[in-house]
N, CA, C and O atoms as CSV, one atom per row, in Angstrom:
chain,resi,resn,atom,element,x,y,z
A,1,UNK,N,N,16.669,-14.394,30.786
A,1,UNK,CA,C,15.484,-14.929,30.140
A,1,UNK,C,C,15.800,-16.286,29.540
A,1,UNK,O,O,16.944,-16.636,29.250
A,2,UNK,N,N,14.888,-16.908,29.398
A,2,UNK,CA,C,15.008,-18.464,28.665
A,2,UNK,C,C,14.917,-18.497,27.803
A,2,UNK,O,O,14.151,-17.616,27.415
A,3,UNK,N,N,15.388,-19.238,26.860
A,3,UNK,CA,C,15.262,-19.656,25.068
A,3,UNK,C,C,14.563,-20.743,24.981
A,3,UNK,O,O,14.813,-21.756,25.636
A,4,UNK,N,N,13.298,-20.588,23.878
A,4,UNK,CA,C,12.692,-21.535,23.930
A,4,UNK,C,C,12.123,-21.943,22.375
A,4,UNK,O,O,11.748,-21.084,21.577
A,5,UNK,N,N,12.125,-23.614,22.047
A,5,UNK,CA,C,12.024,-24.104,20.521
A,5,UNK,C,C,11.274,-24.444,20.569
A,5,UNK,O,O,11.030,-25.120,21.568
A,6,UNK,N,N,10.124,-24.260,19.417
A,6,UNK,CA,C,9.018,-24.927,19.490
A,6,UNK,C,C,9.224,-25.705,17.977
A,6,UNK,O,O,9.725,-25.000,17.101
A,7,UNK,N,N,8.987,-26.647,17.736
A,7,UNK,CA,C,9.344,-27.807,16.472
A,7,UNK,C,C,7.493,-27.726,15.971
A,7,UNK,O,O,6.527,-27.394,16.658
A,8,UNK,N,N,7.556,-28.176,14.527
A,8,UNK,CA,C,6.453,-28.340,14.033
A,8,UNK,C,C,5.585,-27.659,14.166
A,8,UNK,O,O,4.532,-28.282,14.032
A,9,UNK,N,N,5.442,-26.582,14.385
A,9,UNK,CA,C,4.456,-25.616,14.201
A,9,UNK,C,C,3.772,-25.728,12.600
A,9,UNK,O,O,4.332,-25.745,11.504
A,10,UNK,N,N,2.528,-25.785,12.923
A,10,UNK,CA,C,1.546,-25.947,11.527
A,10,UNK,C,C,1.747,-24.373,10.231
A,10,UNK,O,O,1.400,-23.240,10.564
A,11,UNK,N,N,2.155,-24.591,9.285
A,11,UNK,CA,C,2.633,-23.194,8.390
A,11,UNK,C,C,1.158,-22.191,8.066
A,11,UNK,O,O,1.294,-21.134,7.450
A,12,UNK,N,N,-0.476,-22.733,8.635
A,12,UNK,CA,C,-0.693,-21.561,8.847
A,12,UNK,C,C,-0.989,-21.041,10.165
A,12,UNK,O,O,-1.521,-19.968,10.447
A,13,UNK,N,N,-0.652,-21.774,10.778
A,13,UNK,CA,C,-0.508,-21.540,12.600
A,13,UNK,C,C,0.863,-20.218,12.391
A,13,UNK,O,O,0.724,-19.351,13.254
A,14,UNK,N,N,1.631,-20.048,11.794
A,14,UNK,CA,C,3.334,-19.393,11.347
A,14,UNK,C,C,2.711,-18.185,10.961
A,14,UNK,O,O,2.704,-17.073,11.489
A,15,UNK,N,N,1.857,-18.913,9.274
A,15,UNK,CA,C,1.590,-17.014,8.516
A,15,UNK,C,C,0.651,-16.390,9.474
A,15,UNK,O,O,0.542,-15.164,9.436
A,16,UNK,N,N,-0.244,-17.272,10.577
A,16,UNK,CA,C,-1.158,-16.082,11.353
A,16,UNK,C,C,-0.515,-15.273,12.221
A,16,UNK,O,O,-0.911,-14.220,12.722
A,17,UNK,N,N,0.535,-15.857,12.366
A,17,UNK,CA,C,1.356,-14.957,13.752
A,17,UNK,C,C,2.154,-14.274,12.948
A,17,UNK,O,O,2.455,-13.240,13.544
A,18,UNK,N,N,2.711,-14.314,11.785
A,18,UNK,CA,C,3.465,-13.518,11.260
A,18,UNK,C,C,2.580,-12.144,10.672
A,18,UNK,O,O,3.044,-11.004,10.678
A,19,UNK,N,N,0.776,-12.629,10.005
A,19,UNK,CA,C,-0.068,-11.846,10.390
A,19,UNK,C,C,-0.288,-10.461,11.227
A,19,UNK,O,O,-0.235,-9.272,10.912
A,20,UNK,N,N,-0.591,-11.245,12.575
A,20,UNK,CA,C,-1.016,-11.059,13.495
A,20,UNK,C,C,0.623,-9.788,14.348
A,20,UNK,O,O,0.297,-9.114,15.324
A,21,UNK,N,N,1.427,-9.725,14.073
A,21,UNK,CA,C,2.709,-9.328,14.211
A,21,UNK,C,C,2.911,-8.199,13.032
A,21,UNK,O,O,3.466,-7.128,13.281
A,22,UNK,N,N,2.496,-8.477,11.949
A,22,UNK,CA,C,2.602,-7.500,11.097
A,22,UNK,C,C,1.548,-5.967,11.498
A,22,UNK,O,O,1.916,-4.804,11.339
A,23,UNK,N,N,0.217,-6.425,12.032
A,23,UNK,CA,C,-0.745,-5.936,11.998
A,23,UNK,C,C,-0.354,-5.113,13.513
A,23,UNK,O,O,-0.942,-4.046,13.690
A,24,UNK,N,N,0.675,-5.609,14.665
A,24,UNK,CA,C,0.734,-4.914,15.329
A,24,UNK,C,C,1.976,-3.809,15.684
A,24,UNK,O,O,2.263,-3.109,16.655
A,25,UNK,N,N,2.556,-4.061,14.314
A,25,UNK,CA,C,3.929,-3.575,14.542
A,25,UNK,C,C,5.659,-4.276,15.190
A,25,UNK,O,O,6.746,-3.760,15.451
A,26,UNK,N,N,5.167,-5.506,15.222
A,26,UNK,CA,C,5.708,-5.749,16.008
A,26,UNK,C,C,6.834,-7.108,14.757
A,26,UNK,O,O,6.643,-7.305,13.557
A,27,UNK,N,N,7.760,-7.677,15.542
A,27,UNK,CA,C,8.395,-9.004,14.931
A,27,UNK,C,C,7.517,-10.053,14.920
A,27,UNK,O,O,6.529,-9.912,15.640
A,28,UNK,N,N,7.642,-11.362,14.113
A,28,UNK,CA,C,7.340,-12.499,14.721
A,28,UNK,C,C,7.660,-13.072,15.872
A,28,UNK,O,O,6.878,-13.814,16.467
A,29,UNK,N,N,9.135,-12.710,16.399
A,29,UNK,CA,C,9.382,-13.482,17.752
A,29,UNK,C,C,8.708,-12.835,18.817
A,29,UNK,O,O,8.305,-13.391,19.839
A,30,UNK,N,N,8.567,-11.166,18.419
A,30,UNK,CA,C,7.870,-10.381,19.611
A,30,UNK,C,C,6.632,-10.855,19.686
A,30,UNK,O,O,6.270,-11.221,20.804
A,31,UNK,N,N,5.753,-10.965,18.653
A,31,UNK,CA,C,4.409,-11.647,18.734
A,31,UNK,C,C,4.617,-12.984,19.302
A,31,UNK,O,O,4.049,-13.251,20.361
A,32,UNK,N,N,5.115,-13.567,18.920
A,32,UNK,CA,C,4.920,-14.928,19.976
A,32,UNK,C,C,5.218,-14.706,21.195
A,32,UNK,O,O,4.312,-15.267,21.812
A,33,UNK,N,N,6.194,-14.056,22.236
A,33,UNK,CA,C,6.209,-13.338,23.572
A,33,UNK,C,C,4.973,-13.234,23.920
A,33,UNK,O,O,4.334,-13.881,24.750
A,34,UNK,N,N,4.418,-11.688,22.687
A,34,UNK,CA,C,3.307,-11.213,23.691
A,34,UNK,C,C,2.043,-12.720,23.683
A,34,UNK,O,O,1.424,-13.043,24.697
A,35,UNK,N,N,1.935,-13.265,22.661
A,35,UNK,CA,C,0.851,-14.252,22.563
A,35,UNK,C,C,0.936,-15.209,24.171
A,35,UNK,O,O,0.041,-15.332,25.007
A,36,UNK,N,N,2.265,-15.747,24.188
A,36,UNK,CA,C,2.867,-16.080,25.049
A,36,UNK,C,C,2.672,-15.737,26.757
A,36,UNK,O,O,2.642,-16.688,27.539
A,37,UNK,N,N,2.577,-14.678,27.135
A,37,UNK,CA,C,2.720,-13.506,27.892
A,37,UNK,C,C,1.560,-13.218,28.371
A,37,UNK,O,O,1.298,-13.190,29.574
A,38,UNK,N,N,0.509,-12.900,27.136
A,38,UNK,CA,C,-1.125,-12.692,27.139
A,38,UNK,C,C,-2.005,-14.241,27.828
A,38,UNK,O,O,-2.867,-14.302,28.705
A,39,UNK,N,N,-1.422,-15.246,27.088
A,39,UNK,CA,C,-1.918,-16.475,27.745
A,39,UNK,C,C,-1.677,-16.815,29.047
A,39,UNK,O,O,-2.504,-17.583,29.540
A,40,UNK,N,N,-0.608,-16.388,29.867
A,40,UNK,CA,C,-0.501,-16.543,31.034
A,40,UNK,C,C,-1.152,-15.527,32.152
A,40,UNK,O,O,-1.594,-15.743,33.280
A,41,UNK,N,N,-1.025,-14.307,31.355
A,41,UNK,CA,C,-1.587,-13.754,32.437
A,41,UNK,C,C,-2.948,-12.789,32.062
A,41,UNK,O,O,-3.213,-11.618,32.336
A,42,UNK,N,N,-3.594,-13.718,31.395
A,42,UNK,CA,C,-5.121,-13.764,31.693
A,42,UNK,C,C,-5.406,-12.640,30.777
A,42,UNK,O,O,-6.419,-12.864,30.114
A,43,UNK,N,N,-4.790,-11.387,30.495
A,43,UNK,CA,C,-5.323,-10.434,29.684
A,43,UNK,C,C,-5.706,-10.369,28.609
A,43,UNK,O,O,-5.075,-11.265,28.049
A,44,UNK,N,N,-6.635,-9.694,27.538
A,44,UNK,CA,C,-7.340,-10.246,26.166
A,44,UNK,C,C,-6.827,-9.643,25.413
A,44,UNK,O,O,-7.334,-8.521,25.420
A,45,UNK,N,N,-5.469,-9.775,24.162
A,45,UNK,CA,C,-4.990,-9.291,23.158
A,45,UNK,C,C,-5.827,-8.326,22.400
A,45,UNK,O,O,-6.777,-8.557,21.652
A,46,UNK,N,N,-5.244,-7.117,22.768
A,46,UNK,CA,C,-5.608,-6.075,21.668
A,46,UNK,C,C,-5.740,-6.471,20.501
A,46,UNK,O,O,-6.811,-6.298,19.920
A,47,UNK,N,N,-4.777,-7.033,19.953
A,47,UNK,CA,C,-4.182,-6.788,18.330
A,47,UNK,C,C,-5.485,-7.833,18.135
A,47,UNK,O,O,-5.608,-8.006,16.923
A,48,UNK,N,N,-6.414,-8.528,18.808
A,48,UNK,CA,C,-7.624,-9.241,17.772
A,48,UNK,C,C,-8.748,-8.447,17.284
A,48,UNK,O,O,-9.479,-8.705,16.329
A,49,UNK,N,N,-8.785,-7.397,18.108
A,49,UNK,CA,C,-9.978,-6.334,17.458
A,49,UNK,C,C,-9.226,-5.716,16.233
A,49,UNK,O,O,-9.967,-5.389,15.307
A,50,UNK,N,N,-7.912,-5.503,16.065
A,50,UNK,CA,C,-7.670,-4.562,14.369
A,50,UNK,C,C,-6.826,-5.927,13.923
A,50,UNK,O,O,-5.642,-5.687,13.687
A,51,UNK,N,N,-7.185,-7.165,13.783
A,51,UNK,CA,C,-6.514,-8.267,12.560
A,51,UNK,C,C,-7.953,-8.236,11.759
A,51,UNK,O,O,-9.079,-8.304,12.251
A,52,UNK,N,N,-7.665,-8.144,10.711
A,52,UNK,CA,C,-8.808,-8.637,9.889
A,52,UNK,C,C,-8.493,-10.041,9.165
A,52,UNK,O,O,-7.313,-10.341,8.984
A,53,UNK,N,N,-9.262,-10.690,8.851
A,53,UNK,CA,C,-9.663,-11.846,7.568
A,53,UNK,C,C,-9.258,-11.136,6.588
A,53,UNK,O,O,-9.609,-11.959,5.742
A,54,UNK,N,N,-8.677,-10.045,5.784
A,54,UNK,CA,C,-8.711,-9.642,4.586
A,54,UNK,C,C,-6.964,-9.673,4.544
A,54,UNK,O,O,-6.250,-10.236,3.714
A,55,UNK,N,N,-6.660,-9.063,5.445
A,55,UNK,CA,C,-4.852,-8.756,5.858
A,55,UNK,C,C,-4.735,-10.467,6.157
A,55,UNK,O,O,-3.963,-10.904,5.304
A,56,UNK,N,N,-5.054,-11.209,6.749
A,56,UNK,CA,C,-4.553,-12.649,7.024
A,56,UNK,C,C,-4.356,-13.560,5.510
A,56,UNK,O,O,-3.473,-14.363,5.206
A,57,UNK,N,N,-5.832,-12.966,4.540
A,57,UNK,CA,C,-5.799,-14.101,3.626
A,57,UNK,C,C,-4.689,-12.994,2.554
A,57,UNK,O,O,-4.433,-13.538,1.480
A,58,UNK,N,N,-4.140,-11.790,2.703
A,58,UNK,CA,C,-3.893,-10.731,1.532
A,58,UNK,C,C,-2.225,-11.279,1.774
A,58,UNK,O,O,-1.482,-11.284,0.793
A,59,UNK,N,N,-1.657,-11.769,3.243
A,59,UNK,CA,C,-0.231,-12.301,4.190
A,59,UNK,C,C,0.052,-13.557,3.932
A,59,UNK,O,O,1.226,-13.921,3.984
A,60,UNK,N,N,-0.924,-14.414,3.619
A,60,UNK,CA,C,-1.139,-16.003,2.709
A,60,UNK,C,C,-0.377,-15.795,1.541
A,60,UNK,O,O,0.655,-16.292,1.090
A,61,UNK,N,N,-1.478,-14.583,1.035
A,61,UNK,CA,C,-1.196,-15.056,-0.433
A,61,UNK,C,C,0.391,-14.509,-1.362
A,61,UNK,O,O,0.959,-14.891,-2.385
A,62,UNK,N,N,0.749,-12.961,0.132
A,62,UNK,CA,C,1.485,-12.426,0.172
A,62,UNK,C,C,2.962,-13.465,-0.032
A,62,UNK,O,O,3.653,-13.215,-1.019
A,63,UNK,N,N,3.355,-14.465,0.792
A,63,UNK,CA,C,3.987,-15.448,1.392
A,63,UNK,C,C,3.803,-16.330,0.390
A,63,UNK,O,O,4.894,-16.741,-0.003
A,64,UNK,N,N,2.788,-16.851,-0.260
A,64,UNK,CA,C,3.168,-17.927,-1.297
A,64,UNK,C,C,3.949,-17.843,-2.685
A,64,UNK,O,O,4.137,-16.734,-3.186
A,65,UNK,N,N,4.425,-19.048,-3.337
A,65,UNK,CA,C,5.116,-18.509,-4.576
A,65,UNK,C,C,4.128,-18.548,-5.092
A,65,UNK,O,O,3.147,-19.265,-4.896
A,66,UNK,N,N,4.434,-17.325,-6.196
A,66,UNK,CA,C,3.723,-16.961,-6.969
A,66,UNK,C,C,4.229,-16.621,-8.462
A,66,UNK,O,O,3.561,-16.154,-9.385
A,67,UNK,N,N,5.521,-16.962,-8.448
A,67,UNK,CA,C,6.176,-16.115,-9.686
A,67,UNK,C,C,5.985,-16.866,-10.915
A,67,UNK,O,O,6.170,-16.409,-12.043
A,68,UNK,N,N,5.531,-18.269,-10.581
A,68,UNK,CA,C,5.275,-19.416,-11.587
A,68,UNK,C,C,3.921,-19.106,-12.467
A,68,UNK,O,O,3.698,-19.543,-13.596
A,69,UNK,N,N,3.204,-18.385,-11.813
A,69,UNK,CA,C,1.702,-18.359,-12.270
A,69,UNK,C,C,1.546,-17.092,-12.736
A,69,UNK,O,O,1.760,-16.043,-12.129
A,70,UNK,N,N,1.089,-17.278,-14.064
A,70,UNK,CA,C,0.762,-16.344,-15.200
A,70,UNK,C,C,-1.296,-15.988,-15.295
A,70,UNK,O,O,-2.226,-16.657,-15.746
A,71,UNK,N,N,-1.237,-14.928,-14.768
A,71,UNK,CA,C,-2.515,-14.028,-14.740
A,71,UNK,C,C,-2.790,-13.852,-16.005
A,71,UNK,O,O,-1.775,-13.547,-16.631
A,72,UNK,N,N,-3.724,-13.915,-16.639
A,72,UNK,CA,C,-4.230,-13.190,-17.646
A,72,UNK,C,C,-5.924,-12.916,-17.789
A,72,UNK,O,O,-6.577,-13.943,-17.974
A,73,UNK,N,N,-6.494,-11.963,-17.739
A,73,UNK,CA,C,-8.056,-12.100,-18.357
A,73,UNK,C,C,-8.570,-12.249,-18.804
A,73,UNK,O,O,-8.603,-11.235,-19.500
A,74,UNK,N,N,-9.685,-13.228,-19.343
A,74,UNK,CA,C,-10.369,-13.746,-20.250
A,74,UNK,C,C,-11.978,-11.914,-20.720
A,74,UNK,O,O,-13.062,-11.535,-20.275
A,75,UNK,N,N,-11.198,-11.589,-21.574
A,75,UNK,CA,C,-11.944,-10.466,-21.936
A,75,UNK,C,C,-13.552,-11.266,-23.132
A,75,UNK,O,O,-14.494,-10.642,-23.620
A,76,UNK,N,N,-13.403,-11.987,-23.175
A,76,UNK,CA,C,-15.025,-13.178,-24.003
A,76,UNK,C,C,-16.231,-12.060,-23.040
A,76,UNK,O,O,-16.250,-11.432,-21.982
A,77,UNK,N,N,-16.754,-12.222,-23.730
A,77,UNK,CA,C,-18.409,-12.014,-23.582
A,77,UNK,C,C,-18.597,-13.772,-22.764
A,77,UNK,O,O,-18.007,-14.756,-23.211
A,78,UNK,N,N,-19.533,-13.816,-21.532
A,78,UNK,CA,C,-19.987,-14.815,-20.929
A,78,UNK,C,C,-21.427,-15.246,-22.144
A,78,UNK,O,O,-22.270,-14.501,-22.644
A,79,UNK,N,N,-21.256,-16.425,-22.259
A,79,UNK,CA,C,-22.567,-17.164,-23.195
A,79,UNK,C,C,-23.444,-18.123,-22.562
A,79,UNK,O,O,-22.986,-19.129,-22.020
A,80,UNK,N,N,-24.864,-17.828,-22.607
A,80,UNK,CA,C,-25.184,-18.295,-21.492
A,80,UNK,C,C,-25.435,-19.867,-22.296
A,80,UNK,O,O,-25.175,-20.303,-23.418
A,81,UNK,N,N,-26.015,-20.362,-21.184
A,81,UNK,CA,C,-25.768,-22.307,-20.892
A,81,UNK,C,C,-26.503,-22.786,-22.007
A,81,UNK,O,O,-27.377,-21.975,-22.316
A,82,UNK,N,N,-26.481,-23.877,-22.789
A,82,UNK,CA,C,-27.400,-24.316,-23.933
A,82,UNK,C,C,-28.442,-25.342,-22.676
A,82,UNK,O,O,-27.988,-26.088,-21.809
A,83,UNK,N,N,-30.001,-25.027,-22.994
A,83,UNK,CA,C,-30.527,-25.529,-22.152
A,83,UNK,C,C,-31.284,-26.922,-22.375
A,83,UNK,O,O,-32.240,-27.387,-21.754
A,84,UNK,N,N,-30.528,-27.466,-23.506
A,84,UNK,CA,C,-31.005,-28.775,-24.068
A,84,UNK,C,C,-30.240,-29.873,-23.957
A,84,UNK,O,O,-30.631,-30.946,-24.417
């Protein structure tokens, strides 16, 4: 088999396939194969009917740092707008 580099790949072009790989069980390098594999020979990837938008943006946010940022809730009563 051949080894092959692909340079500059866009980082969320990366988390969708790392996504998209999570969602099928599979590695990232295996997902790029099958993506790979699927594009050549014409057949329509399963794994797009069970990826959701919810798992892609939940694998984003999963993947970013986060340890810097301090959550807290603003428990206030909302006051509504002064209309003058």
């Amino acid at each position: 088999m051949a080894n092959v580099h692909i340079r500059q790949v866009p980082d969320e072009v990366h988390r969708a396939i790392k996504a998209r790989a999570k969602a099928s069980g599979r590695s990232t390098e295996a997902e790029m194969r099958r993506i790979l594999t699927d594009a050549v020979s014409g057949e329509t990837p399963s794994v797009r009917s069970t990826l959701k938008a919810g798992d892609l943006l939940w694998d984003i946010w999963d993947d970013a740092e986060t340890d810097d940022l301090d959550f807290v809730r603003d428990h206030q009563m909302p006051q509504p707008l002064d209309a003058s």
